[in-house]
N, CA, C and O atoms as a Tinker XYZ file with bonds, in Angstrom:
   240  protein
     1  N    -10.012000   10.083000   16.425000    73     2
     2  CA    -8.851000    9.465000   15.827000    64     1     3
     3  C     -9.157000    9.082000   14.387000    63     2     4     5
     4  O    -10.283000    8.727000   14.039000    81     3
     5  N     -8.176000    9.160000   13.609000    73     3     6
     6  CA    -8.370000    8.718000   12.169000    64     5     7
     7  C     -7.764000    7.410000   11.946000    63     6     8     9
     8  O     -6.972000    6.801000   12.667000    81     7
     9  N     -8.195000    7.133000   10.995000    73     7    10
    10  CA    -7.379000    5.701000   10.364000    64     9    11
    11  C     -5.842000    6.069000    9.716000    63    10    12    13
    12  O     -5.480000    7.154000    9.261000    81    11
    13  N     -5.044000    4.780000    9.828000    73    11    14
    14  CA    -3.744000    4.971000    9.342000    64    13    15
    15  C     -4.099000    5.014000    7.598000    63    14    16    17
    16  O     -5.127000    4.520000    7.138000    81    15
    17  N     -3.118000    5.651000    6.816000    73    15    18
    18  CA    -2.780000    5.637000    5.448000    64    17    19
    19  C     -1.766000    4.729000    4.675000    63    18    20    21
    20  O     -1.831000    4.236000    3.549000    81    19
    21  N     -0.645000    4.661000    5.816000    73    19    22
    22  CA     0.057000    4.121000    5.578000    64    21    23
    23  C      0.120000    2.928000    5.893000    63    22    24    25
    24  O     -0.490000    2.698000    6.937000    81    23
    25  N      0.852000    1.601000    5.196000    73    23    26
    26  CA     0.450000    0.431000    5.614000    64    25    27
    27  C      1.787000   -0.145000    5.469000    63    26    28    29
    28  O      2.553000    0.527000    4.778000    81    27
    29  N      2.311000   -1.387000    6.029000    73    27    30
    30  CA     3.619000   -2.352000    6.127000    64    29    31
    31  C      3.076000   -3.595000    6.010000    63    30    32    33
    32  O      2.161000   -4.026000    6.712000    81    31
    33  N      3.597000   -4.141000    5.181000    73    31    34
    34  CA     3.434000   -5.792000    5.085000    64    33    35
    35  C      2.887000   -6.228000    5.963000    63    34    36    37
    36  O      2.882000   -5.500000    6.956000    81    35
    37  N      2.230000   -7.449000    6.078000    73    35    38
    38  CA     2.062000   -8.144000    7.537000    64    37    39
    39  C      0.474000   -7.417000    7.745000    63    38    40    41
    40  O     -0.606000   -7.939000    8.024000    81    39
    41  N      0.843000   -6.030000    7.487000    73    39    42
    42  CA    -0.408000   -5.207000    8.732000    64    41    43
    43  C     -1.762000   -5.948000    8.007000    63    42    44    45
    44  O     -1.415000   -6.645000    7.054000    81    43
    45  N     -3.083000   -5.946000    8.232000    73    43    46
    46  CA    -4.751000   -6.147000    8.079000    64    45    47
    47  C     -4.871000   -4.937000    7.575000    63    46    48    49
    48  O     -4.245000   -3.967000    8.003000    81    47
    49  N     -5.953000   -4.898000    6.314000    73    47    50
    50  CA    -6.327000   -3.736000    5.687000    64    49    51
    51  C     -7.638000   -3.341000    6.383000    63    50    52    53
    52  O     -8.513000   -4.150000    6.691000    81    51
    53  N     -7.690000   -1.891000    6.623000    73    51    54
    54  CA    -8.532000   -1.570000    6.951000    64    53    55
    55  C    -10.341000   -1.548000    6.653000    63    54    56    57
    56  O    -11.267000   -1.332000    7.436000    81    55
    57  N    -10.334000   -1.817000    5.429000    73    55    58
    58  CA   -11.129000   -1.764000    4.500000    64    57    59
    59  C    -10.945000   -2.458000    3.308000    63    58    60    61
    60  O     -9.855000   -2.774000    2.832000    81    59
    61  N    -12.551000   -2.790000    2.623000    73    59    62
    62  CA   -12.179000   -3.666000    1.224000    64    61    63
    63  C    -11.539000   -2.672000    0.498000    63    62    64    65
    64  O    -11.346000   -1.551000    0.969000    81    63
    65  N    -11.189000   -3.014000   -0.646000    73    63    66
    66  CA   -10.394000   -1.785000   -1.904000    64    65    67
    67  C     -9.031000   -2.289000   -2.581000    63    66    68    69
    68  O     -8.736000   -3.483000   -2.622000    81    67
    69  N     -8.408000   -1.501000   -2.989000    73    67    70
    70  CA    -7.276000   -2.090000   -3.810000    64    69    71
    71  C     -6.259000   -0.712000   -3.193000    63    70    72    73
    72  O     -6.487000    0.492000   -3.083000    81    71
    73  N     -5.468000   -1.283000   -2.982000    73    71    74
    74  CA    -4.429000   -0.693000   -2.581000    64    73    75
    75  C     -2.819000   -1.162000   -3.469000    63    74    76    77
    76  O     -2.551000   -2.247000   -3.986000    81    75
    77  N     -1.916000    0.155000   -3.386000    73    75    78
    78  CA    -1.051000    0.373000   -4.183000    64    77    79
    79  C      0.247000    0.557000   -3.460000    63    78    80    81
    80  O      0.114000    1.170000   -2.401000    81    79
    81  N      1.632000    0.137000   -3.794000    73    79    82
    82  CA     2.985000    0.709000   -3.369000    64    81    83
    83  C      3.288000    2.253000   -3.823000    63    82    84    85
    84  O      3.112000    2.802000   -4.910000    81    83
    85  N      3.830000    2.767000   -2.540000    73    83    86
    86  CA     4.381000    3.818000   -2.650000    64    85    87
    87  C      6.103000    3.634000   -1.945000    63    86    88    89
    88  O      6.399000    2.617000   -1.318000    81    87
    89  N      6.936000    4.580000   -2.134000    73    87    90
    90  CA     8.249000    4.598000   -1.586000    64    89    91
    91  C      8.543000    5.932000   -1.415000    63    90    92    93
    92  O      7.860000    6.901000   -1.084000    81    91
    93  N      9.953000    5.750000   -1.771000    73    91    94
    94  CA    10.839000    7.084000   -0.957000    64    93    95
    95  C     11.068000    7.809000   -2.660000    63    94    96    97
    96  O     11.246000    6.984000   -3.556000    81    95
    97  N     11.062000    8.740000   -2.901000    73    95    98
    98  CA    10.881000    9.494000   -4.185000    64    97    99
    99  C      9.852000    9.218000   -5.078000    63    98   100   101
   100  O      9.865000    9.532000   -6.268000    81    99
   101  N      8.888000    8.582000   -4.452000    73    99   102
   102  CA     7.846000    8.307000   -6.022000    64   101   103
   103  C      6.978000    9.275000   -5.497000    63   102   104   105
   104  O      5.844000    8.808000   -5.600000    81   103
   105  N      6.926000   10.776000   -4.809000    73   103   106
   106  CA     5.935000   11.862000   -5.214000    64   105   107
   107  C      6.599000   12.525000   -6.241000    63   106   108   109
   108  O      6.011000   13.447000   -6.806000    81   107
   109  N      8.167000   12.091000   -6.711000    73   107   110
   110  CA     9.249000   13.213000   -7.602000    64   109   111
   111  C      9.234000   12.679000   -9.026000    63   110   112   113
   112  O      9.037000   13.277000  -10.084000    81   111
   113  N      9.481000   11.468000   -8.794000    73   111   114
   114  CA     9.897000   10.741000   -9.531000    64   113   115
   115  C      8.644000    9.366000  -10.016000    63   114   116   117
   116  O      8.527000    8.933000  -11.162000    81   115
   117  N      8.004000    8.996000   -9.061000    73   115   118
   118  CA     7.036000    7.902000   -9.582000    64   117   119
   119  C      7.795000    6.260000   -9.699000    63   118   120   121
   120  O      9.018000    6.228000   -9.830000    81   119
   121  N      7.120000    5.124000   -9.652000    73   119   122
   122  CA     7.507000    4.549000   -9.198000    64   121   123
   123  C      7.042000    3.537000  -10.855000    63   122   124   125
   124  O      5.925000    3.649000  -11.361000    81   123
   125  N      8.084000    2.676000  -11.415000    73   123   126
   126  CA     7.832000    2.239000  -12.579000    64   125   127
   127  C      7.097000    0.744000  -12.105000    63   126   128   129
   128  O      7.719000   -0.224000  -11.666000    81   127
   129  N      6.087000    0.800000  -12.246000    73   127   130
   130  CA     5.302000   -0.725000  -12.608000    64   129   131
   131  C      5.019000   -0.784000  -11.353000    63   130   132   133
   132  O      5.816000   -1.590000  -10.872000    81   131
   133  N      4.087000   -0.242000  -10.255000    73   131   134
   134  CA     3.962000   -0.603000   -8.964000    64   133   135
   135  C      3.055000   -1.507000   -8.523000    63   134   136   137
   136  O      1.989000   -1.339000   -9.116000    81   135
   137  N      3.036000   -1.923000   -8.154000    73   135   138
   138  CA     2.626000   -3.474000   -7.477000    64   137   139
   139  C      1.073000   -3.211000   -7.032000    63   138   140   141
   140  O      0.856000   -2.280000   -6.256000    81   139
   141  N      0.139000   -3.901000   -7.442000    73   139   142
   142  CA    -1.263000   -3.578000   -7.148000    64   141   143
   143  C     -1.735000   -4.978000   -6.448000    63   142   144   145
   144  O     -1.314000   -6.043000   -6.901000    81   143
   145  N     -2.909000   -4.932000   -4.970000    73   143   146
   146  CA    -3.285000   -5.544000   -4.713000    64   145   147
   147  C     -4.650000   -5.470000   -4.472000    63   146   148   149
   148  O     -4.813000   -4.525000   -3.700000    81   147
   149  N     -5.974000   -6.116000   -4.808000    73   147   150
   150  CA    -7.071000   -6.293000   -4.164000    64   149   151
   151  C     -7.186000   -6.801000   -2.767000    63   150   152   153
   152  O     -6.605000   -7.884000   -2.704000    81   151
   153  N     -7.864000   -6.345000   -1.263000    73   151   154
   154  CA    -7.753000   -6.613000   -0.279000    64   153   155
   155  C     -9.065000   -6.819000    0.209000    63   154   156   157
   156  O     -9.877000   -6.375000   -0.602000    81   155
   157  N     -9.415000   -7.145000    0.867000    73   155   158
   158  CA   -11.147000   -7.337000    1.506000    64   157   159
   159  C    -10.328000   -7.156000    2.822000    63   158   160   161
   160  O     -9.206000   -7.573000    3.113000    81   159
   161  N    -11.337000   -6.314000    3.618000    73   159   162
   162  CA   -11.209000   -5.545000    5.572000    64   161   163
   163  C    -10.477000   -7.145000    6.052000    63   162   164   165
   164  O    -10.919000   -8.282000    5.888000    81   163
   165  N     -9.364000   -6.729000    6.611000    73   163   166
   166  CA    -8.779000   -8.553000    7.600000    64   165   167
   167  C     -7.944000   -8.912000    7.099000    63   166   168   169
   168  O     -7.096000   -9.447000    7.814000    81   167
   169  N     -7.657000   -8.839000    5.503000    73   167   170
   170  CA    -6.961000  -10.072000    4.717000    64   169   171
   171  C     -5.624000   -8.630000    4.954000    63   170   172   173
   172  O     -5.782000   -7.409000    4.930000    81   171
   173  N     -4.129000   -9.638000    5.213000    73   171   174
   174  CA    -2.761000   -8.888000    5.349000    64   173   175
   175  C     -2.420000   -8.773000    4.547000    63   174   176   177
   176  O     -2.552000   -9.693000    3.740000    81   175
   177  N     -1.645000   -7.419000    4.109000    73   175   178
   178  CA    -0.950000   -6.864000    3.363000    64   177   179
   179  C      0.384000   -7.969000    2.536000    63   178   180   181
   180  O      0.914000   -8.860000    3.201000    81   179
   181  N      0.701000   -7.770000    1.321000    73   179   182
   182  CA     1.883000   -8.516000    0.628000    64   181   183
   183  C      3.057000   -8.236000    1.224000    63   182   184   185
   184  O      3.301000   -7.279000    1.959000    81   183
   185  N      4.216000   -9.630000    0.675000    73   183   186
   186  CA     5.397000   -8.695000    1.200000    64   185   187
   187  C      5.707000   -6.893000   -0.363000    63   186   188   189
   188  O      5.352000   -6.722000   -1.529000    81   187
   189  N      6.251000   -6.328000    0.329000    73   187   190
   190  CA     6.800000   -5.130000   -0.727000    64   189   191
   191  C      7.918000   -5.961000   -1.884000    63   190   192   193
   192  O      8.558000   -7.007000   -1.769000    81   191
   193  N      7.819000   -5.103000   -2.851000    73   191   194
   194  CA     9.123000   -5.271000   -3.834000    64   193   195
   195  C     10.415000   -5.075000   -3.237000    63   194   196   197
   196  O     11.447000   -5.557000   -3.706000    81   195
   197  N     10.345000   -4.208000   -1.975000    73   195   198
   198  CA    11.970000   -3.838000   -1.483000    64   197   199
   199  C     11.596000   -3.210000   -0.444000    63   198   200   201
   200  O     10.510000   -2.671000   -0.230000    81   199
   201  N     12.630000   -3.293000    0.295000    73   199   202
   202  CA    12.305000   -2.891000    1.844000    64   201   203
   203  C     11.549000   -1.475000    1.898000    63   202   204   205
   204  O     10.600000   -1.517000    2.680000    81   203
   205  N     11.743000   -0.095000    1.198000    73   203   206
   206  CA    11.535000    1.177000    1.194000    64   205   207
   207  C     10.126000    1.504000    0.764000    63   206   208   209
   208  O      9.593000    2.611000    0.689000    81   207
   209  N      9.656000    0.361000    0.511000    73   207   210
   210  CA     7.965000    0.522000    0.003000    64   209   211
   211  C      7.275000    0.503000    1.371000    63   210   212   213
   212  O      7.688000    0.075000    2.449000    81   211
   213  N      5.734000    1.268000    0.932000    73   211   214
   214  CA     5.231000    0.570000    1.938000    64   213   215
   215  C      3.715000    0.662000    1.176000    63   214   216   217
   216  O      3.786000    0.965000   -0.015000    81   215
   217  N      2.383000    0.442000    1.708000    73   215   218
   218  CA     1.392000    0.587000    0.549000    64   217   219
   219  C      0.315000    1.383000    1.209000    63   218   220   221
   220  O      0.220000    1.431000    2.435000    81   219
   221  N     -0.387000    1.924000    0.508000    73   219   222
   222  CA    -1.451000    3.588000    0.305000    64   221   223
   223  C     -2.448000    2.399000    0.010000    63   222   224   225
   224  O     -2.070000    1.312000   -0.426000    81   223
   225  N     -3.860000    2.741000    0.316000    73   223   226
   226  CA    -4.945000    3.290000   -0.822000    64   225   227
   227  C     -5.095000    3.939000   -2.030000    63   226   228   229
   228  O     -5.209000    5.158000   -2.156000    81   227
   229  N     -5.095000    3.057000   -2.991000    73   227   230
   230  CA    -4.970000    3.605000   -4.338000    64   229   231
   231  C     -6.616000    4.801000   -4.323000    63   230   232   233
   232  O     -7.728000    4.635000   -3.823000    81   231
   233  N     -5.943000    6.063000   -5.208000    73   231   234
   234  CA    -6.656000    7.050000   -5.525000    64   233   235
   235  C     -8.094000    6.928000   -6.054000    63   234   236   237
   236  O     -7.990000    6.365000   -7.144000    81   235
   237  N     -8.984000    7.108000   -5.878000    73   235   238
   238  CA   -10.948000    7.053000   -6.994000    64   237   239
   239  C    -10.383000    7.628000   -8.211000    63   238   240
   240  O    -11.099000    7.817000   -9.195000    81   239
């Protein structure tokens, strides 16, 4: 089994790292000013900017 990618508010991060919002057209279009968080493994996810987000692992 793999780990999830995708993440929803509320959820525990899997891992330390910084993780990023993604939504519904930002592979087309991109998403202006997206919301960045530092997380350590345990600590829960933010609420989103708007319901249609949800948050990734930001890229190396």
């Amino acid at each position: 089994m793999g780990e999830f990618t995708i993440f929803n508010q509320g959820d525990r991060a899997p891992n330390d790292g910084t993780y990023i919002e993604t939504g519904v057209n930002s592979y087309h279009m991109g998403i202006q000013n997206p919301k960045k968080v530092s997380l350590h493994k345990g600590e829960r996810f933010p609420d989103n900017t708007n319901h249609e987000r949800k948050w990734i692992r930001m890229p190396k």
